[in-house]
NUVEXGU-456297 format. One line per 3 residues: number of its first residue (from 1); their letters; for each residue x, y, z of C-alpha. Coordinates in steps of 0.02 Angstrom, whole numbers, plus 50000, padded with zeros to 5 digits. Each point is the difference from the previous one (the first is absolute). Layout:
% NUVEXGU-456297
NUM> a> X/Y/Z  ...
***
This chain:
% NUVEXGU-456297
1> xxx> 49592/48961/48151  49851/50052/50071  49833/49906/49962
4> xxx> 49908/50043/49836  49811/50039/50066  49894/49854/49918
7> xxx> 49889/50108/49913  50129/50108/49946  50090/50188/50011
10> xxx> 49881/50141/49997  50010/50101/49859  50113/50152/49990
13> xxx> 49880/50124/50026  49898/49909/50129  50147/49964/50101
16> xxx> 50059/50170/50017  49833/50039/50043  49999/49857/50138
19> xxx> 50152/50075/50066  49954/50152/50016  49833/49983/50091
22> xxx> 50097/49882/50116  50144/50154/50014  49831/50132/50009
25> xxx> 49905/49903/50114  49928/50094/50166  50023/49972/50162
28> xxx> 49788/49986/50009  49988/49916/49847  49947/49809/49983
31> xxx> 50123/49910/49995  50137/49984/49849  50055/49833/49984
34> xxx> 50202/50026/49935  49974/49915/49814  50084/49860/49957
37> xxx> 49982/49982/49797  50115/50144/49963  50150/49923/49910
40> xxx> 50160/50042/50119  50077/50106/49884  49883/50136/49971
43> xxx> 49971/49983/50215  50177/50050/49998  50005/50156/49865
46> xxx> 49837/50059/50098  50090/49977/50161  50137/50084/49947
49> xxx> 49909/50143/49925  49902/50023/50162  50153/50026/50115
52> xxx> 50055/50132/49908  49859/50102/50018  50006/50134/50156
55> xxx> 49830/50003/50007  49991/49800/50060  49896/50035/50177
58> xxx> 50049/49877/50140  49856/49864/49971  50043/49982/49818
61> xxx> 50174/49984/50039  49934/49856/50126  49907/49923/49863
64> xxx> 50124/50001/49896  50143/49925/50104  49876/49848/50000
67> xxx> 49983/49994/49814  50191/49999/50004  50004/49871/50132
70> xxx> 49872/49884/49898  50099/50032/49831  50190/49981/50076
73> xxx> 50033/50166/49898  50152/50012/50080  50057/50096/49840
76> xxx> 49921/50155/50105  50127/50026/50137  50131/50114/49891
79> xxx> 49831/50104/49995  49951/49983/50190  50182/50032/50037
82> xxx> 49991/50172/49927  49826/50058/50090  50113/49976/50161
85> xxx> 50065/50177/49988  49983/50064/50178  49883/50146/49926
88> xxx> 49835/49959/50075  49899/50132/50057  49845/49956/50124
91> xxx> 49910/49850/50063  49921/49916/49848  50189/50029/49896
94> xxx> 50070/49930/50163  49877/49841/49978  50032/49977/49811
97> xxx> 50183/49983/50043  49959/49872/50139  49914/49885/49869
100> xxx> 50150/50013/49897  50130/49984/50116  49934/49816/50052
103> xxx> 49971/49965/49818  50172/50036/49954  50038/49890/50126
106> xxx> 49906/49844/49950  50039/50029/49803  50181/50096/49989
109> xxx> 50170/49921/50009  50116/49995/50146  50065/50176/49965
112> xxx> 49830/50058/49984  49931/49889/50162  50130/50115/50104
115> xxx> 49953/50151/49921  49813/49963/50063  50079/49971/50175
118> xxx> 50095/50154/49992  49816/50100/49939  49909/49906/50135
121> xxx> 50106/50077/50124  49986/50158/49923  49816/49998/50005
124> xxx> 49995/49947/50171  50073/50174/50037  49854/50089/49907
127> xxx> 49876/50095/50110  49847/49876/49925  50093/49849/50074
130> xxx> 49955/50054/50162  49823/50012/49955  49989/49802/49945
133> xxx> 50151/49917/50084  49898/49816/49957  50044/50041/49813
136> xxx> 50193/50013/50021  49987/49861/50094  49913/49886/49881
139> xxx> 50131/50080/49863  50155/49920/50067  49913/49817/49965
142> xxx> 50059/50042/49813  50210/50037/50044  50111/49892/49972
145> xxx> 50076/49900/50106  50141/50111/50039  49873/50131/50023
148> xxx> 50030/50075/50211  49863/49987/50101  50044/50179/50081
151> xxx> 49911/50069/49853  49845/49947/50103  50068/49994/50169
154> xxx> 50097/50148/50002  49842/50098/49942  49880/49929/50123
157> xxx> 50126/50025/50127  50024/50197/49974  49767/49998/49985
160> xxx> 49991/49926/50167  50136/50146/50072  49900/50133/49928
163> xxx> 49850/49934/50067  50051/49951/50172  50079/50184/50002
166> xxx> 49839/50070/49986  49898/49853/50115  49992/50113/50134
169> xxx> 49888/50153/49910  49893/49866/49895  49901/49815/50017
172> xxx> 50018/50009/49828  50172/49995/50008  50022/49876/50127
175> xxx> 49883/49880/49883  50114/50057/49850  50187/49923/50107
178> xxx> 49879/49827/50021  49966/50001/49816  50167/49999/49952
181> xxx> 50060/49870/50114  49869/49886/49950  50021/50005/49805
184> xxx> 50205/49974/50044  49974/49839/50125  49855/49954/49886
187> xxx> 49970/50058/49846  50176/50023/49923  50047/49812/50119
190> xxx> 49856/49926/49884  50098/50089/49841  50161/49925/50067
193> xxx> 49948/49824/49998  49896/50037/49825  50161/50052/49956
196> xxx> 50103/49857/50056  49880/49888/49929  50009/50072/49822
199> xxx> 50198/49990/49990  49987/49815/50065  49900/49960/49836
202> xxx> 50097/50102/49890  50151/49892/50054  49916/49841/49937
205> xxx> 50120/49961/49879  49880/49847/49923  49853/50074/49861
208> xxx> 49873/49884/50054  50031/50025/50204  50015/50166/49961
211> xxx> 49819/50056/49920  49906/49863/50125  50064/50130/50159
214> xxx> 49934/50118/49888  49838/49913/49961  49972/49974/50186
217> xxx> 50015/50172/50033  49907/50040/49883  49837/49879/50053
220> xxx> 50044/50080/50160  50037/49835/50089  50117/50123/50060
223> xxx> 49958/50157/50069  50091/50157/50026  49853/50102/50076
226> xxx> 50031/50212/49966  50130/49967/49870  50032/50003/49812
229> xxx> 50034/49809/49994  49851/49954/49903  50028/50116/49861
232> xxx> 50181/49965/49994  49970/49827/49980  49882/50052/49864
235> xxx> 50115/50102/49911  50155/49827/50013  49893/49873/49964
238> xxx> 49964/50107/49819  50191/50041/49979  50039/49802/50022
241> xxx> 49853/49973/49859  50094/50160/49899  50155/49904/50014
244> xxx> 49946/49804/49974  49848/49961/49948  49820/50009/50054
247> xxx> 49995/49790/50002  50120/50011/50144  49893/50120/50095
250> xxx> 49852/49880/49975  50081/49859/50040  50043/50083/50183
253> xxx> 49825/50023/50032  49950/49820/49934  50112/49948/50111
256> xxx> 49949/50092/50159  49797/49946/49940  50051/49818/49998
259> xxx> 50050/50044/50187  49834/50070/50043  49936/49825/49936
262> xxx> 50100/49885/50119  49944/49941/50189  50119/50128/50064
265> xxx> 49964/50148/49908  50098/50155/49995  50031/50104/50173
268> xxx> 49948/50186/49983  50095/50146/50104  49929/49934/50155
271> xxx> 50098/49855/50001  49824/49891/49971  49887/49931/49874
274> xxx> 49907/50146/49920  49805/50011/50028  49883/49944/49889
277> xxx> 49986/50169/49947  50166/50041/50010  50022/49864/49869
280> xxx> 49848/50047/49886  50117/50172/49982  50153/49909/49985
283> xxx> 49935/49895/49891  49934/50108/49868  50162/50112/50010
286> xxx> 50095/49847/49939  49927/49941/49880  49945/50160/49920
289> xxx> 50202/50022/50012  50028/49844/49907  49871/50070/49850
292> xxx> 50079/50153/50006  50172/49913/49940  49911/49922/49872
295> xxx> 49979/49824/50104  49862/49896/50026  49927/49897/50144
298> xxx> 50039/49820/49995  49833/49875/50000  50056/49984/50165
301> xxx> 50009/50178/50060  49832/50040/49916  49906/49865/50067
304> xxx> 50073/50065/50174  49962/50193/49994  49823/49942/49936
307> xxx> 49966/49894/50153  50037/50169/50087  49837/50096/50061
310> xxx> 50011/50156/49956  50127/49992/49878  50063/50121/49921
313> xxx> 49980/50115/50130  49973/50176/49937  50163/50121/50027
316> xxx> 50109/50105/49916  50167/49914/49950  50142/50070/49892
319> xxx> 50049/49860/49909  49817/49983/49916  49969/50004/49809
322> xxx> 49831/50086/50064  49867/50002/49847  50009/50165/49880
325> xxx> 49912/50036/49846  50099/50099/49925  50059/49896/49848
328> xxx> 50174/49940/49956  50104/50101/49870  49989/49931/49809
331> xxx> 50150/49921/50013  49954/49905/50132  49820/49935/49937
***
């Protein structure tokens, strides 16, 4: 199950209010933290709700894929499945799709993983494709494993011809043939090893193994630079909680903090020590992860992350019980 906020689930009302002003929120607004207290239930009738509306723009679709993501509502994919009817009509319908596609893929079944494949490919074939090639590109992190990369290739491939056609009448298009073979010998080779990467883990067949790759990904003592590693990790580490128990998600960061404590440290993504500042971050990511799974420091660990200058160091992290007024529901109090 996932972890019951410590001062409680918001209120009805006041959840579906935080939901929507996270759905609502604009692209210029302050920031809208994604909230945490809603019990997952009602995230998942609100989610649902949501998907079927038509009038869902692009962004909110966004921002909701990462409520679905932080809720494991995988109950939604019979409901993303449908949206995937091949009638999109312009650019931002065209982008919707996208966002669903991917989350189909990361939340549907293995029928429903190869239906996202199939849409991917499909959308790769769509006139607004050719006007942000990076974004089918970063899609096909999300297949499956028996997902072919000539969804990507194939349509970078046939971009650089029609670009190299015209190199002779335009700079523009000579630039345009470079673009695509960069993001296919870089871009989609950094998606390939992402890729590779993520089906290693998911092959751990041991729990415990298992959620520390995760939790290392996650801390980003592995890094997967211009991919959707970090948020995938995100989104498994709360589906391992979903299906254990928020102790055993602690208990991998408490583990990797006892690390940080030794002589020889952990090695970041570099292959060395972090920096001191490296480890302020890295620091307060874990342990703020242990809280949020309803652990607590050792005497040990606290006495450590105090000696830290500095510490905590001031960042946004997703697995945060940040502080809210809002008060806990009657039941709760």
């Amino acid at each position: 199950m996932l972890p019951k906020p410590p001062n409680g689930y918001l209120e009805k009302a006041q959840a579906d209010h935080a939901l929507l002003t996270f759905l609502k929120a604009k692209k210029f607004d302050m920031p809208t933290p994604l909230p945490k207290r809603v019990e997952p239930r009602q995230a998942g009738e609100f989610a649902t709700r949501a998907l079927e509306k038509d009038a869902l723009t692009a962004p909110e679709a966004g921002r909701l894929s990462e409520l679905v993501r932080f809720y494991n509502l995988r109950q939604t994919a019979p409901t993303l499945a449908q949206r995937l009817n091949r009638r999109e009509s312009g650019e931002a319908e065209w982008q919707r799709a996208l966002v669903f596609t991917t989350l189909l893929a990361d939340v549907g079944d293995d029928a429903q993983g190869r239906q996202a494949a199939e849409y991917l490919r499909y959308l790769a074939g769509m006139r607004p494709a050719s006007e942000a090639p990076e974004l089918i590109v970063g899609a096909y992190f999300a297949l499956p494993a028996s997902a072919d990369p000539k969804i990507v290739t194939d349509f970078l491939d046939a971009e650089q011809r029609k670009a190299q056609a015209a190199a002779a009448q335009s700079q523009e298009a000579d630039r345009r043939a470079a673009e695509m073979e960069s993001l296919k010998a870089d871009r989609f080779a950094r998606v390939e090893r992402a890729r590779k990467r993520k089906f290693e883990i998911l092959a751990v067949k041991d729990p415990a193994r298992r959620r520390g790759q995760l939790a290392r990904v996650y801390l980003e003592l592995e890094v997967y630079p211009t991919t959707s590693m970090p948020a995938w990790s995100l989104m498994m580490l709360q589906r391992e909680c979903d299906e254990g128990t928020p102790a055993e998600l602690a208990a991998v960061f408490s583990e990797i903090l006892d690390l940080m404590r030794m002589p020889t440290g952990v090695v970041g993504p570099t292959g060395q020590k972090p920096s001191d500042e490296e480890e302020l971050g890295l620091l307060t990511r874990c342990a703020r992860a242990i809280e949020f799974y309803l652990g607590s420091l050792t005497e040990d660990q606290q006495k450590y992350v105090d000696s830290k200058k500095g510490y905590p160091r001031e960042q946004d992290d997703p697995l945060w019980w940040e502080l809210e007024t809002a008060p806990a529901s009657k039941d709760e109090s």
